[in-house]
C-alpha positions as CSV (number, residue, x, y, z in Angstrom):
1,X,138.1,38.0,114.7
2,X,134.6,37.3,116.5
3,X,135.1,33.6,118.2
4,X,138.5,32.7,117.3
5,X,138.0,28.6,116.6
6,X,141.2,27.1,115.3
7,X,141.2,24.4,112.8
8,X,143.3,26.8,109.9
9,X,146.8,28.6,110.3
10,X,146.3,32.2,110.4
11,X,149.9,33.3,109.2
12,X,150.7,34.6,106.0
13,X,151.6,32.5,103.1
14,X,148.7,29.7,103.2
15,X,147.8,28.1,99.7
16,X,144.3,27.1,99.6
17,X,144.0,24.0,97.9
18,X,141.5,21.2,96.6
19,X,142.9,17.8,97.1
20,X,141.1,14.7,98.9
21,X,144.4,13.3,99.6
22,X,145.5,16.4,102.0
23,X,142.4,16.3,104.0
24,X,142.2,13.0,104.6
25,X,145.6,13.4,106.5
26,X,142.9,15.0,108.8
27,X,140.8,11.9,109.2
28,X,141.8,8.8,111.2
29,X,140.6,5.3,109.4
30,X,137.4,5.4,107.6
31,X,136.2,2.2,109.6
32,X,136.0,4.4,113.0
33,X,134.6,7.9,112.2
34,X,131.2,7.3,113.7
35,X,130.0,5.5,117.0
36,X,128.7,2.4,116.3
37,X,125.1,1.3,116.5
38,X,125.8,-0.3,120.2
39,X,127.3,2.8,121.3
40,X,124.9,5.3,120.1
41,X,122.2,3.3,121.6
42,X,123.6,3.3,125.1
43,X,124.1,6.7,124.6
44,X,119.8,6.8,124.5
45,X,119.9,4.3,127.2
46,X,121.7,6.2,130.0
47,X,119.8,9.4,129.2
48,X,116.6,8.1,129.4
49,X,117.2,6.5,132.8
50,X,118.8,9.9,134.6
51,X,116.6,12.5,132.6
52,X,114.4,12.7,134.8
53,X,116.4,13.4,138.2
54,X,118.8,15.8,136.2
55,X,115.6,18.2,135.2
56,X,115.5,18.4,138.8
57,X,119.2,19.7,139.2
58,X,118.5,23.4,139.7
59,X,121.7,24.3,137.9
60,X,120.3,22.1,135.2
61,X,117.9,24.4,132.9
62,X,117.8,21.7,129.7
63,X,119.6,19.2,128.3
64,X,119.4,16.5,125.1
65,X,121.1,12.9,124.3
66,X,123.8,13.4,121.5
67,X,124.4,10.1,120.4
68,X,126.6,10.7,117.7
69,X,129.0,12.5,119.7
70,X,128.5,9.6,122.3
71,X,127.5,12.7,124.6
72,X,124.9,13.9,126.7
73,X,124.4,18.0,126.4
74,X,123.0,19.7,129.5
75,X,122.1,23.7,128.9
76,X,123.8,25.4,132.1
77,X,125.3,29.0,132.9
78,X,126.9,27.4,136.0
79,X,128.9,24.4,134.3
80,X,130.4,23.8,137.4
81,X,127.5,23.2,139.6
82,X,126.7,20.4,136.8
83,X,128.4,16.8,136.4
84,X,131.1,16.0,134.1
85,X,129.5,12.6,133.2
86,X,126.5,10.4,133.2
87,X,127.3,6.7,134.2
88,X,130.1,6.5,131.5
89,X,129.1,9.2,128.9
90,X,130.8,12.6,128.8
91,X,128.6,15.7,129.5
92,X,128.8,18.3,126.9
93,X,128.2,22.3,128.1
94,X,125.5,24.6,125.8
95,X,124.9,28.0,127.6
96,X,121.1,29.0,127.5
97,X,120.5,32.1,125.7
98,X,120.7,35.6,127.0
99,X,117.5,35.7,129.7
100,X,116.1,37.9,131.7
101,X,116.6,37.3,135.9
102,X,113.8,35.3,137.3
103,X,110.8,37.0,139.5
104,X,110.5,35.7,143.1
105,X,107.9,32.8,143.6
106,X,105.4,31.6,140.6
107,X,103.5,32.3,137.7
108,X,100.1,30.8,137.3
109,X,99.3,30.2,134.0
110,X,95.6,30.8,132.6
111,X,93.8,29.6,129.7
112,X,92.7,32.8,127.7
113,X,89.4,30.3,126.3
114,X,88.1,28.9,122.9
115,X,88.2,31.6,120.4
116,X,88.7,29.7,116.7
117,X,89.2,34.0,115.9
118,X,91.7,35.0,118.2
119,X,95.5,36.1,117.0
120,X,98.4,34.3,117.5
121,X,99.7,36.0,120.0
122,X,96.3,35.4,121.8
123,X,97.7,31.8,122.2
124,X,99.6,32.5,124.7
125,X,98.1,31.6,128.7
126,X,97.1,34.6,130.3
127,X,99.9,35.4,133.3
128,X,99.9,36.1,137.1
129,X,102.9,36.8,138.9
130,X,102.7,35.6,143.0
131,X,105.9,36.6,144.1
132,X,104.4,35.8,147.3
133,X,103.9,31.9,146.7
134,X,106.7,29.5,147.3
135,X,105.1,26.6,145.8
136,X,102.4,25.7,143.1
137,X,98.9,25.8,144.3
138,X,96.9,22.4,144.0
139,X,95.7,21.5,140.9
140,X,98.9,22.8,139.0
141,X,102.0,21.4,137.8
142,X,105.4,23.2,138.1
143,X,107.5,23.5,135.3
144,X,110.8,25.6,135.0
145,X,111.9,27.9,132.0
146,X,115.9,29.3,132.8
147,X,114.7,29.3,136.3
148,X,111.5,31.0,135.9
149,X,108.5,28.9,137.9
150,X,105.4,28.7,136.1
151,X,102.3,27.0,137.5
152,X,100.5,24.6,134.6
153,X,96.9,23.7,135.1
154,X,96.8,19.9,134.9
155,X,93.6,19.4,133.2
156,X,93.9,22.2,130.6
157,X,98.3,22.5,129.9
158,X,99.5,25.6,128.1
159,X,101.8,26.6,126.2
160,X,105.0,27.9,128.2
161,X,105.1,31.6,127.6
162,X,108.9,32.9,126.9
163,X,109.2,36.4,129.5
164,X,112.5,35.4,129.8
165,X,113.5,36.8,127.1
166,X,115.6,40.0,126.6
167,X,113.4,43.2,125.7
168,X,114.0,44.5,122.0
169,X,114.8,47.9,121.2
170,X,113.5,48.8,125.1
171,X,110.1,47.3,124.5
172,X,109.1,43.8,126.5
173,X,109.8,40.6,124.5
174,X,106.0,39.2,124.0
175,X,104.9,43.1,123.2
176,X,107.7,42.7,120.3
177,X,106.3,40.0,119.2
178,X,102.7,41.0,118.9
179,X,103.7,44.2,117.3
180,X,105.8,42.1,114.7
181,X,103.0,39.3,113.9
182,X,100.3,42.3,113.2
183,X,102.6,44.4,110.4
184,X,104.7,41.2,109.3
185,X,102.4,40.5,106.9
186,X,102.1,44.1,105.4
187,X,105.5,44.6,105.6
188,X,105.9,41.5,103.6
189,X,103.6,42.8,100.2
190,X,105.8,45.7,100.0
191,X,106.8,46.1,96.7
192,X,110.9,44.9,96.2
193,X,110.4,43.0,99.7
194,X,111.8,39.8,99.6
195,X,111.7,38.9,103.4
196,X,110.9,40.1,106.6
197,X,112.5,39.0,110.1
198,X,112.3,40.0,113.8
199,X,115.7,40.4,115.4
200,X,117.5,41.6,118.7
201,X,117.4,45.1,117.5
202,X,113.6,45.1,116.0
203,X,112.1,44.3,112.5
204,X,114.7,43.7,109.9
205,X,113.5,44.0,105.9
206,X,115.1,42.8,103.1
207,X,114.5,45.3,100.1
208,X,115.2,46.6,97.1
209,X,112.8,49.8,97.5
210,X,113.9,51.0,101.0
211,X,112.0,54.0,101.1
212,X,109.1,52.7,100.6
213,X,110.0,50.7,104.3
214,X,108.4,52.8,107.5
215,X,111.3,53.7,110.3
216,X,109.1,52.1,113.1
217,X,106.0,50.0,113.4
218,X,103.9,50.9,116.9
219,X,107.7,52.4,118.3
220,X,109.7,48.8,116.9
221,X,112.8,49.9,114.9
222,X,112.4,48.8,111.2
223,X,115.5,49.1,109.1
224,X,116.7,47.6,105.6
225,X,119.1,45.7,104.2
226,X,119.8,44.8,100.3
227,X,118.3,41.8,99.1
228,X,120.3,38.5,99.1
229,X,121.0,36.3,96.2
230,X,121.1,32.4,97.8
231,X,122.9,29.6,96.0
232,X,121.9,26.3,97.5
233,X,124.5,23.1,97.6
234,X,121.5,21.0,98.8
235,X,122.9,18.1,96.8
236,X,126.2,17.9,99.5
237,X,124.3,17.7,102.5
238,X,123.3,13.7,101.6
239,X,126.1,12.9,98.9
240,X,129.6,13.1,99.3
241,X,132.2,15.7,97.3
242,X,135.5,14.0,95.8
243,X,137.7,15.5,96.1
244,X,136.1,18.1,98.9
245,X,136.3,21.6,98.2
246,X,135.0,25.2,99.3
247,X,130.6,25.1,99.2
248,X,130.5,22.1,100.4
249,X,127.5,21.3,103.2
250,X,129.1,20.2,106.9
251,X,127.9,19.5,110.1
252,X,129.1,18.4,113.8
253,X,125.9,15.9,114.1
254,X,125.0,18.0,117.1
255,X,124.0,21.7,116.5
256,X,126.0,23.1,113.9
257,X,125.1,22.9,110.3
258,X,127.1,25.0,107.4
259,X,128.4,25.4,104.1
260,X,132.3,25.0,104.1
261,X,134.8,27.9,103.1
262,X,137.5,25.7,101.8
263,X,141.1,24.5,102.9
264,X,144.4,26.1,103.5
265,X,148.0,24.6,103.6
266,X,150.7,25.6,105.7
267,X,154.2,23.9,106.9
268,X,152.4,20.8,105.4
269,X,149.2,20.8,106.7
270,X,146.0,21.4,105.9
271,X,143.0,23.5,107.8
272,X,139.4,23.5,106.7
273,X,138.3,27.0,106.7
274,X,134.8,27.2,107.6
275,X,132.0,29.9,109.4
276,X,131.9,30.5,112.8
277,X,128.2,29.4,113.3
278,X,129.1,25.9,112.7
279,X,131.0,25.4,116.0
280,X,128.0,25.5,118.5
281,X,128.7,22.8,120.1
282,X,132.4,22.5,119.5
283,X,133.2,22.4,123.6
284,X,137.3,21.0,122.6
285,X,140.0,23.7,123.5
286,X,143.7,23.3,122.0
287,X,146.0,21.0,123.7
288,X,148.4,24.3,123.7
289,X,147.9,27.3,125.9
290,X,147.6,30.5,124.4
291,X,150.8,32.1,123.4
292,X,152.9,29.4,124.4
293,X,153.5,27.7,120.8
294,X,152.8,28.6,117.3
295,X,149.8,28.3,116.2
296,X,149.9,25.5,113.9
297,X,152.6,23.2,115.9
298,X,150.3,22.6,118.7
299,X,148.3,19.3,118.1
300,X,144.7,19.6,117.5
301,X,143.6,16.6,116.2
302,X,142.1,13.2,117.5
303,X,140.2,16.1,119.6
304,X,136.1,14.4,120.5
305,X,134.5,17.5,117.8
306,X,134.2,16.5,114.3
307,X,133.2,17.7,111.7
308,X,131.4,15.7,108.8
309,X,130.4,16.4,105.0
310,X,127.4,14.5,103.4
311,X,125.5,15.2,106.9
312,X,122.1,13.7,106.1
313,X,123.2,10.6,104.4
314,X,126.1,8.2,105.8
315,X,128.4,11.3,107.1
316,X,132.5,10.9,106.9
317,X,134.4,12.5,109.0
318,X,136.4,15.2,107.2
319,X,138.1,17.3,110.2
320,X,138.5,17.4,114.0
321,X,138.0,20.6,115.5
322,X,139.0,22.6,118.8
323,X,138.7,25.9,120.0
């Protein structure tokens, strides 16, 4: 399995099953699944009076208030080098995406001028690397990407350009890009096209007519997949399903946001079955170490990581999760 997050027994002989009253043995009282008012506010509070010295935490390279997990996220790929807790809230870990290594010294960003014609990608400041400088010259304000040290004009701020950013398919990130907003378009009014996406790999196309689809665009892989047929549970992201079942719309408040697979019984208890993608932010390992116990005799619930079903409107708690 890709990211193995436990809230299901994964032995044979599981009966998947409907019933509100077994997953509510998953809930604690209805009066305490969310923090209160008071407590999410605080949560605001405390972030807004350290947000400004963490940013300055080189270790530090983002971070967010998460007040209905009564936590403050900071993005890190040294968790260590970064505090466990603000005042009294708990700090929760999101690694930054894959980047590349930051240049020595700065980059001075450039307005590229007033052109109500220019391209998208023309939006972008021009760039000059001083590997050279060890500070922003005057006139300029630093800001940091994932380490990477651009120099902002102060009178005329630009958009942070993203060189960070892993190459695709051998070809430099922004050049992807580029290539990828001049052919989107045609790409798009193909005929049996029914999207049209830029991914690690290069230009994915939906299609039903595939070779009608080029193999490249300016030397960026294009391939094809089959169309998609989409049914949408909109309705359970702000109303609640009684008794739950499988297709309904979940989320942990924080990052993740998904469509639930169903439930499973096994030994007498139940596990929600649900995609991978919805554990983000789920930072909650097993009170068990690997190996040690079966699988579904090692407590994983009252863990901090919920997860709720009628997300946009008055959410209940339906599950704890843990890795």
């Amino acid at each position: 399995m890709k990211r193995t997050f436990v809230r299901m027994l994964m032995v044979p002989g599981f009966i998947v099953l409907g019933t509100w009253g077994l997953l509510r043995h998953l809930g604690a009282q209805q009066s305490n699944l969310l923090p209160s008012e008071e407590e999410q506010q605080h949560v605001l509070e405390v972030f807004g009076r350290h947000a400004e010295e963490l940013e300055k935490t080189p270790d530090v390279l983002g971070l967010f208030p998460s007040p209905g997990t009564r936590k403050i996220f900071i993005i890190t790929d040294r968790p260590a080098m970064v505090p466990t807790q603000v005042e009294d809230v708990p700090v929760g870990i999101k690694l930054p995406p894959p980047h590349l290594p930051p240049p020595p010294g700065v980059i001075l960003l450039k307005p590229r001028g007033v052109d109500p014609a220019r391209s998208e990608e023309d939006v972008l400041p021009l760039q000059e690397a001083h590997p050279e400088m060890e500070a922003c010259p005057p006139g300029y304000r630093e800001m940091r990407r994932y380490r990477w040290r651009f120099c902002n004009p102060e009178n005329n701020l630009q958009i942070l350009p993203a060189p960070m950013a892993l190459p695709i398919a051998g070809i430099p990130h922004a050049e992807a890009e580029a290539i990828y907003n001049r052919h989107a378009e045609a790409l798009g009014k193909l005929e049996g096209v029914t999207s049209v996406g830029l991914g690690a790999d290069g230009i994915t196309v939906s299609t039903s007519r595939p070779e009608l689809v080029p193999g490249d665009v300016e030397g960026l892989p294009v391939k094809t997949v089959p169309p998609r047929r989409f049914r949408h549970t909109n309705h359970t992201s702000n109303s609640k399903t009684t008794p739950f079942h499988g297709g309904t719309a979940i989320s942990d408040l924080v990052f993740g946001f998904g469509t639930s697979g169903g439930i499973a019984l096994s030994q007498g208890k139940p596990w929600l079955i649900d995609v991978t993608h919805g554990f983000d932010a789920c930072d909650q390992f097993a009170n068990c170490l690997a190996g040690t116990v079966p699988l579904n005799e090692c407590q994983h619930y009252n863990t901090a990581s919920s997860f709720y079903q009628s997300p946009n409107s008055n959410p209940e708690r339906i599950s704890w999760t843990s890795r």
